[in-house]
C-alpha positions as CSV (number, residue, x, y, z in Angstrom):
1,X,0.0,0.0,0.0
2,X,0.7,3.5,-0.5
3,X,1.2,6.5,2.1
4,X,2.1,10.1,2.0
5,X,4.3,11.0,4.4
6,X,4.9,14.5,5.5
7,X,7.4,15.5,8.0
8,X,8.2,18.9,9.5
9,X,11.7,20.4,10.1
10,X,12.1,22.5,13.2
11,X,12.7,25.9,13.7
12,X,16.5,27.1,13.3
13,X,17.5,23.5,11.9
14,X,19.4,24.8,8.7
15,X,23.1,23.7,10.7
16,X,21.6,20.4,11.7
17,X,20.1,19.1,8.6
18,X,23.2,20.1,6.8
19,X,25.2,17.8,9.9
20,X,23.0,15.0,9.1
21,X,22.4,15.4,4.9
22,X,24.3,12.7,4.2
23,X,23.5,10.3,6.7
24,X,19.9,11.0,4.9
25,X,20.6,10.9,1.7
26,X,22.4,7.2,2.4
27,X,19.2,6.1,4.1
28,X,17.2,6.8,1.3
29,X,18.7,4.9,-1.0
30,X,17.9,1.7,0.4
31,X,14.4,2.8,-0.2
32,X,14.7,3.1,-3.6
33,X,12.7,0.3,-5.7
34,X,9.4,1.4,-3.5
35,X,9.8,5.5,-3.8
36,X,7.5,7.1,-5.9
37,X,8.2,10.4,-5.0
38,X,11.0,12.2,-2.3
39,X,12.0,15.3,-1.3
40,X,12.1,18.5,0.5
41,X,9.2,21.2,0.6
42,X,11.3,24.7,1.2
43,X,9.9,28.5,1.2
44,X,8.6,30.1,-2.1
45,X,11.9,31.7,-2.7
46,X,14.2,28.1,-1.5
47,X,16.4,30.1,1.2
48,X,15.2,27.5,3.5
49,X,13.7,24.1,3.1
50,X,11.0,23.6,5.4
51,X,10.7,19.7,5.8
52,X,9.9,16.5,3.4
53,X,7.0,14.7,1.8
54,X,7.4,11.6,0.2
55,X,5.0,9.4,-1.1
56,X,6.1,5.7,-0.5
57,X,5.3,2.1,-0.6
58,X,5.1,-0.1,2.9
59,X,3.1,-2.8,3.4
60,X,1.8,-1.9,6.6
61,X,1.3,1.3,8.6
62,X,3.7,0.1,11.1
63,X,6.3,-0.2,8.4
64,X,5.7,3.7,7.4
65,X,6.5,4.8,11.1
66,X,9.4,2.4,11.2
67,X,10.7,4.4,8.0
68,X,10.0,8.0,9.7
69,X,11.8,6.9,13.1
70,X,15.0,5.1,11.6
71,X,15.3,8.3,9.2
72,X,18.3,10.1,10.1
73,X,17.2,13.5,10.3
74,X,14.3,12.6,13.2
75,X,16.9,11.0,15.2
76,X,19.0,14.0,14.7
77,X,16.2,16.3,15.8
78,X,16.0,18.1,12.5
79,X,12.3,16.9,12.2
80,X,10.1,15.9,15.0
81,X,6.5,16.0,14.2
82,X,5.2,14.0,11.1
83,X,1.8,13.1,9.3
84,X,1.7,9.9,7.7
85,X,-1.5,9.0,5.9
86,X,-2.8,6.1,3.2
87,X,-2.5,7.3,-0.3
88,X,-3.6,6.0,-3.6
89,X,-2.1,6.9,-7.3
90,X,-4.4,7.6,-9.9
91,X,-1.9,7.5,-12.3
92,X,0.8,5.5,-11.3
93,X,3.2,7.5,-12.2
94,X,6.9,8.0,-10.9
95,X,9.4,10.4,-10.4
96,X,11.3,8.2,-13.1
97,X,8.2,8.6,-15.6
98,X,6.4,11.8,-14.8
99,X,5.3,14.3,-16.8
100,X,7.7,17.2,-16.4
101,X,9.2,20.3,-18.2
102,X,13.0,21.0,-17.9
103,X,13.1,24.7,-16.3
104,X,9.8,24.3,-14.1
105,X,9.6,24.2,-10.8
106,X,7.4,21.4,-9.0
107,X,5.5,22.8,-5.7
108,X,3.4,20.2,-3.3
109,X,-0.6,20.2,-1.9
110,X,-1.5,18.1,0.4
111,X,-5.0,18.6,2.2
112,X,-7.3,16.9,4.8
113,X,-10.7,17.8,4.3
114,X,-12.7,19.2,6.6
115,X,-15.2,17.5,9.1
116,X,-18.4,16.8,7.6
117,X,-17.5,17.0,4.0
118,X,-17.4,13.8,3.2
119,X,-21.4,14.1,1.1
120,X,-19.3,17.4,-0.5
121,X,-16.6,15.5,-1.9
122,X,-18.4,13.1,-3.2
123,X,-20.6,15.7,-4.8
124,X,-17.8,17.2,-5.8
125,X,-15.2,14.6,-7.0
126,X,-16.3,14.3,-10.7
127,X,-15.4,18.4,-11.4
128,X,-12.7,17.9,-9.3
129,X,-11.7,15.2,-11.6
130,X,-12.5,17.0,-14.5
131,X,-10.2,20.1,-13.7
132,X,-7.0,17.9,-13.1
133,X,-7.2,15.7,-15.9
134,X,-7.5,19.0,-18.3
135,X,-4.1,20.2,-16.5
136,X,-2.2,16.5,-16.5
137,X,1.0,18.2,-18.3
138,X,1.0,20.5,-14.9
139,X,0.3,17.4,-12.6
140,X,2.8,15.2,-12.2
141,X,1.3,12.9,-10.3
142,X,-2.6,12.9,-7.5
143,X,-4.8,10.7,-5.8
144,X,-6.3,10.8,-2.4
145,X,-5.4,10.9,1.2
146,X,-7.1,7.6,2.5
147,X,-8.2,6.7,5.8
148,X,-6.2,3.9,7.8
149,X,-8.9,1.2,6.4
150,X,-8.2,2.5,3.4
151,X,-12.0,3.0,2.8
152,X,-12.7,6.6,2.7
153,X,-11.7,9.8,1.0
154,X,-10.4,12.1,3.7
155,X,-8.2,14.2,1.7
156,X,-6.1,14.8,-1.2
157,X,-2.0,15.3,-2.2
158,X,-0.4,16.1,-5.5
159,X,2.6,17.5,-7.1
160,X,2.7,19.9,-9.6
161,X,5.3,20.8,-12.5
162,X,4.3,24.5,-13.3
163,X,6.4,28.0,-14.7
164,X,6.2,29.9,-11.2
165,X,4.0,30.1,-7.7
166,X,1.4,32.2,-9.6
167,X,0.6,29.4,-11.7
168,X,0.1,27.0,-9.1
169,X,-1.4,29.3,-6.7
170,X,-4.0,29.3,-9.3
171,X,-4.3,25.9,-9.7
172,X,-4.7,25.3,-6.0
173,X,-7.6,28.1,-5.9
174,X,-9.3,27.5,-8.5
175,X,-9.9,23.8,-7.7
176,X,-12.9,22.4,-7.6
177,X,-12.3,20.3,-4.1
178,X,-11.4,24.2,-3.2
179,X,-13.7,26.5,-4.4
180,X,-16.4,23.6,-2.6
181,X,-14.7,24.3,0.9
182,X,-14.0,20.3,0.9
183,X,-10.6,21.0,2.5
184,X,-9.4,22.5,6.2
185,X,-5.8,21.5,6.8
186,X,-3.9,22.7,3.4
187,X,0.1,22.7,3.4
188,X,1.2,24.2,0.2
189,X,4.6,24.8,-0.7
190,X,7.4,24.6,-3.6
191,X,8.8,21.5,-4.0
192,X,11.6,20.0,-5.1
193,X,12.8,16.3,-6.0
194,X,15.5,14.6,-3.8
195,X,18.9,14.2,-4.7
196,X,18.5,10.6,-5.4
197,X,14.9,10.7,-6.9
198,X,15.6,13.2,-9.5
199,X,16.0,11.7,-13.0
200,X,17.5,15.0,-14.6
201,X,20.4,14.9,-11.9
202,X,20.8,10.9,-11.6
């Protein structure tokens, strides 16, 4: 199964995470073959790099937190709050196969809805659906934030491939799931692929 995991860096962490960078990048790469997507969400401008989302294969929950404790910059108190949800691909894309233009930047959403919207996204899901798939070149790769049984809806996380912030600013507001007030909890940041999960630098 599928999660997203997003995890926070602490304030004033700049000196540590560059203590413990390579100890990280190391431990990624025996997470390779089951990676779909890693890497660091940072400010609008990239002065500072604000924690990580990655969206990953584990077989079980308990696997994911194993991942998120082991990970070098959590025991180095670089990051010590996290969010790790089920996730499902509806495209199946990678970040060895996705759509994406040389000279863009990429910039992360990742919503929980709000409580009782679940009748409004389902109401809403087919315009929802609509909008992205008419803006697949700009959307690397979506799907939904799932409950832990896997059966519900209770949010949504993509990546985007857009010019500038404007652009995906836009994208984000003018969103179905948005405009519908189906969302509460919204991180949105510029994004960038790891070191070791970025096909134009491997």
């Amino acid at each position: 199964m599928h999660f997203s995991i997003l995890i926070f860096d602490e304030p004033d962490s700049a000196a540590l995470r560059d203590e413990y960078r390579t100890r990280h990048l190391d431990y990624l790469k025996d997470f390779d073959a089951q990676t779909l997507f890693a890497g660091p969400f940072t400010s609008d401008d990239e002065s500072a790099d604000l924690g990580s989302l990655r969206l990953i294969e584990f077989p079980d929950r308990a696997a994911a937190e194993k991942h998120v404790t082991d990970e070098p910059y959590v025991i180095g108190g670089v990051q010590k709050r996290w969010m790790i949800h089920r996730w499902q691909s509806h495209n199946g894309l990678t970040w060895r196969d996705c759509p994406r233009t040389e000279g863009n930047i990429q910039v992360m959403f990742h919503a929980l809805d709000g409580e009782g919207t679940a009748e409004l996204r389902q109401e809403t899901t087919p315009h929802n659906l609509a909008y992205l798939t008419e803006r697949a070149d700009s959307v690397m790769v979506r799907g939904p934030i799932l409950s832990d049984d896997g059966e519900n809806h209770i949010g949504s996380c993509f990546l985007m491939d857009v010019p500038d912030m404007e652009t995906a600013t836009r994208l984000k507001d003018e969103m179905p799931f948005t405009t519908a007030g189906v969302f509460d909890r919204v991180v949105f940041h510029r994004w960038r692929f790891g070191r070791v999960f970025d096909r134009f630098k491997v």
